[in-house]
N, C-alpha and C positions, 0 to 999 in steps of 0.2 A: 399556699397557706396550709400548713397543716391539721386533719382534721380531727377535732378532740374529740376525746372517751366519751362516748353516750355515756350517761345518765340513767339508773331504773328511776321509771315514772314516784315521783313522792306527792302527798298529799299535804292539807293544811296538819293533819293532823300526828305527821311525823316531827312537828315543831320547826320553829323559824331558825331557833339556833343551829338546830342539824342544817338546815339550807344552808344558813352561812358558814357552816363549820367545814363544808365541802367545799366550798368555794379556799375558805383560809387554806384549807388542806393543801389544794392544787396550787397555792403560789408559792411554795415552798418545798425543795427536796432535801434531803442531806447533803448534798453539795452547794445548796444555796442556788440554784436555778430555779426559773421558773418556767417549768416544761408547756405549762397550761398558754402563757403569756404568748400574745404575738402583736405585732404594730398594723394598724387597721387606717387609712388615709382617714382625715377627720371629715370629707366629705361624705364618706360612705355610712358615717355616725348621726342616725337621728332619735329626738328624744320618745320617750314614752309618752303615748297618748295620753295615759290614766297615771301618768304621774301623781301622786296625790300632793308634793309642794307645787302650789303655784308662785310662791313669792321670792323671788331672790331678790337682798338686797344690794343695793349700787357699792356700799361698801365693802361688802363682804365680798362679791365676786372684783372688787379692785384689789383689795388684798391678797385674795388668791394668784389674780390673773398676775401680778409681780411677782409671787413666789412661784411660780410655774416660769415665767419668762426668765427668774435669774436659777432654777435649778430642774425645769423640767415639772414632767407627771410622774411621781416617786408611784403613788399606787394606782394598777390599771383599775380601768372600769370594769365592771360587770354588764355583759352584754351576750345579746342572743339572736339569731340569725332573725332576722324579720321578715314576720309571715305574711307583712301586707303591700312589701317592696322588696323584689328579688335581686342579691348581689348586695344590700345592706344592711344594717346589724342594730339592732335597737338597743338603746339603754333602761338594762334593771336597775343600775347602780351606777349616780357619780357623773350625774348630768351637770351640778354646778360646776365641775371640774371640766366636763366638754364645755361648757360657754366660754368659763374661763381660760380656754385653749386656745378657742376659736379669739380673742380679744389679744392672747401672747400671739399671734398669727403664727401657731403650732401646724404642721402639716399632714403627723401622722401622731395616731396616741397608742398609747399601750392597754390593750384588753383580754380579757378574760372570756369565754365564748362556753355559754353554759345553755344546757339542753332545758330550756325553765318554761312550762306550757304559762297561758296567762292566769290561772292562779297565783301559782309561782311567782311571776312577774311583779303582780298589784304587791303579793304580800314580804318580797324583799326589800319592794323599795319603800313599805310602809315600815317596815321594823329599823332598814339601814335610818332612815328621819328618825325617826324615833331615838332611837339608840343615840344618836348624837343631837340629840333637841333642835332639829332643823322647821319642823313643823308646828304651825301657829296650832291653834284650839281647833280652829273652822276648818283646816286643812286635813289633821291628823280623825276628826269628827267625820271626816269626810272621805277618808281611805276607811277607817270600817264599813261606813255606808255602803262603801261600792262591794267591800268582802261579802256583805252581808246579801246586798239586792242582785250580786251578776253571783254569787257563788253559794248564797246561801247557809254560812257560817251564823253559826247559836255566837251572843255574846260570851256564854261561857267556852266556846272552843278559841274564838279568839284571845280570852282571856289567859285560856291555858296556853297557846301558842307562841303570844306573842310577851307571855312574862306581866301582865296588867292584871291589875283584881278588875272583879266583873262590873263594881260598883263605879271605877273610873269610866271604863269604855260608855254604861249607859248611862252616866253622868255628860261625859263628852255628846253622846249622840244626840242628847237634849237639848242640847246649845241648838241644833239645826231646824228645832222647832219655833225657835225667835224668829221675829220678822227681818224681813232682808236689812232694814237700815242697822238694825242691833247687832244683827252677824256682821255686818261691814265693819261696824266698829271693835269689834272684837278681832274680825283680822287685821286691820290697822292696827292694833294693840292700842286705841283709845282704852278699849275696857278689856278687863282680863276674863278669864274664865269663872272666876269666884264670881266678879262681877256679873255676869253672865248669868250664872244659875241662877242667880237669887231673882233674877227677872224670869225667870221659865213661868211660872203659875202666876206671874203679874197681869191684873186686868189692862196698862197701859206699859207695857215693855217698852215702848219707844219713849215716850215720854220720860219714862224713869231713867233711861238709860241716857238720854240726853244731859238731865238733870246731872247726873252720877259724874260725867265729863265734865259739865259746867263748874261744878264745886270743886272738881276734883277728889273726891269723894275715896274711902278705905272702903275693904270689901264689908268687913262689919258695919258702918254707916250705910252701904247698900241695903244689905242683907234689913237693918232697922229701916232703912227709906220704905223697901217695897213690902217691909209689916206694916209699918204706918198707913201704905196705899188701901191696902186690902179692905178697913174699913167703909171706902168708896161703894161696894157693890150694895146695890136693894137690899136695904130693911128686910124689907117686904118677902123678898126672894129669900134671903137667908133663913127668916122664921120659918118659909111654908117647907124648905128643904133641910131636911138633918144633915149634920155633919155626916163627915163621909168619913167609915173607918177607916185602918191602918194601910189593910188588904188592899181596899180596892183604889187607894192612894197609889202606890205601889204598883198595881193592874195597868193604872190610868197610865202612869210613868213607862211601864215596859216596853206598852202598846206603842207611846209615844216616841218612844226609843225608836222601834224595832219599822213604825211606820216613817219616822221623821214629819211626824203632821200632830197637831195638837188632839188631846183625845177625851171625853169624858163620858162618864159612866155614873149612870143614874139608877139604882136599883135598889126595886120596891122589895123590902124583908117579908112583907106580908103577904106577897100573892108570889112571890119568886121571877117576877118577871123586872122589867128593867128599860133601858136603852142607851144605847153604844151610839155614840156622835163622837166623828170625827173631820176635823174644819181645815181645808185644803187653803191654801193663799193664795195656789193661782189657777188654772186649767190645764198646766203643766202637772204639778202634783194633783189634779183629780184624775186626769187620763191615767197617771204611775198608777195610782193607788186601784183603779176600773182595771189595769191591766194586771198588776197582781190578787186583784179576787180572780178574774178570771182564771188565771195557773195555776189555782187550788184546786188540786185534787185530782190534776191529770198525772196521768202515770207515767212513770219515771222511763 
C-alpha cells in the first residue's frame, strides 16, 4: 500500500472547510486520478468510537446498500491509520456508506488515508453530518459537547469553524440540559428542536413535552403551552424574588450551555454577593462536573 503525504499538523482553528478542502484536493488530479485513493479489505475498516451520529435509519442505509450493490462505492471514505488497533484504519468520514457495504457483501472499499489527530477526527465527522443534515438535534448537541469538554473549544471558535452563528450552537447545547425522557424524544423526532427549547426553563419539561406529542402540538402552541405552565411556580417565591435581568438570564444560559447541567443564579444588588447553583440528574454528571472544577487552573 502506498504510503500517503503527511500532513502539517492543523488546528480547529485553521477552519473545517480547509480540512475538507485537502481531502477534496487529493481525490482529484488533472488527469482525473485519484493518487491519494487505494482499496483497504472491508474488514480492516472500523468505525469511529466518538462518532457523533448514532442513528442510522433502516431505510436510508436500504437505499444505499442497493445503490452500492448495483454501481459500487462512487466516493471513498475518509480514514486514518488507527491508533488503537495496529494494521487497521478508522473511519473520519462515510461510516454509513461501510455499513452499507458491508449489507452489498462488498469485500474491499475505496479510501482516502489522511494524517487527522483526534481533534481532527471528532471535527470532520461533525461538520461532514452536518453539511449534509445527517444528524438529529441531540446528536449534532452532542458532537459540540465532546469539541468542547475533550478539546476545549469556545462556542464562538466553533461557531467560526464550523460556518454556525454562536446563537445556534448554545441554543443546540441547551437541549442537553432536558431530562433524559425529553432528549429521547427529540431524538426520536417525536419533538423537534423548537419544541425543545421552549421546554429548557420549564418547571415540568417532561410532562410538557409529553403533552406537546399527545395533541400533537406546533412549535408556537408549545412555546404558549410552557408560558401558560410558568404560572405554576410559588406565589410566594416569586414575590420574595425579583425578576432576573436580561444579563444574568443570559449568564444562566451560557453556563448551562457550556456545563450541559441546569444552572441558576441568584444575586443580591445590594450587598453584591449572590449564589450559583447548579443541579446535576445523575452522579454521572456530578463526578463530570467535580472533575472539571478540579482541571481549573492547572497548567498547561
Amino acid at each position: 500500500m502506498a504510503e500517503p503525504k503527511k500532513l502539517e499538523r492543523r488546528g480547529l482553528g485553521r477552519g473545517l472547510s480547509a480540512l475538507m478542502a485537502d481531502v477534496a484536493a487529493d481525490t482529484t488530479d488533472t488527469g482525473g486520478q485519484r493518487p491519494a485513493e487505494t482499496l483497504v479489505p472491508i474488514e480492516k475498516i472500523v468505525p469511529n468510537p466518538d462518532q457523533p451520529r448514532r442513528s442510522f435509519t433502516e431505510e436510508a442505509l436500504a437505499e444505499l446498500t442497493d445503490s452500492i450493490r448495483a454501481k459500487g462505492v462512487i466516493q471513498p471514505l475518509i480514514v486514518r491509520r488507527n491508533p488503537r488497533r495496529e494494521g487497521t484504519f478508522e473511519i473520519v468520514a462515510g461510516e454509513r456508506r461501510w455499513r452499507a457495504a458491508q449489507r452489498a457483501q462488498l469485500h474491499e472499499l475505496p479510501v482516502i488515508v489522511r494524517d487527522f489527530d483526534d481533534t481532527e477526527v471528532l471535527e470532520v465527522a461533525i461538520i461532514e453530518n452536518i453539511q449534509r443534515a445527517d444528524l438529529n438535534p441531540v446528536e449534532e448537541a452532542a458532537g459540540y459537547r465532546q469539541l468542547m469538554d475533550r478539546f476545549g473549544h469556545t462556542q464562538e471558535r466553533m461557531a467560526q469553524a464550523l460556518g454556525k452563528s454562536r446563537s445556534h450552537i448554545a441554543n443546540l447545547l441547551r437541549l442537553l440540559t432536558l431530562p433524559e425522557d425529553v432528549i429521547e424524544m427529540l431524538r426520536s423526532g417525536a419533538l423537534t428542536a423548537g419544541h425543545a427549547r421552549a421546554l429548557v426553563t420549564a418547571d415540568d419539561p417532561s410532562g410538557l413535552a409529553r403533552e406537546i406529542v399527545r395533541k400533537g402540538l406546533s412549535v408556537r402552541e408549545a412555546e404558549a403551552l410552557a408560558k401558560r405552565a410558568k404560572p405554576k411556580t410559588s406565589t410566594s417565591r416569586v414575590s420574595q424574588a425579583p425578576a432576573k435581568d436580561a444579563d444574568t438570564r443570559v449568564l444562566e444560559s451560557d453556563l448551562a450551555a457550556a456545563l450541559g447541567m441546569k444552572v441558576s443564579i441568584d444575586h443580591d444588588e445590594a450587598t453584591g454577593s449572590g449564589r450559583l447553583t447548579v443541579s446535576y440528574r445523575s452522579l454521572d454528571d456530578l463526578d463530570d462536573l467535580c472533575g472539571r472544577l478540579s482541571a481549573t487552573g492547572r497548567p498547561d
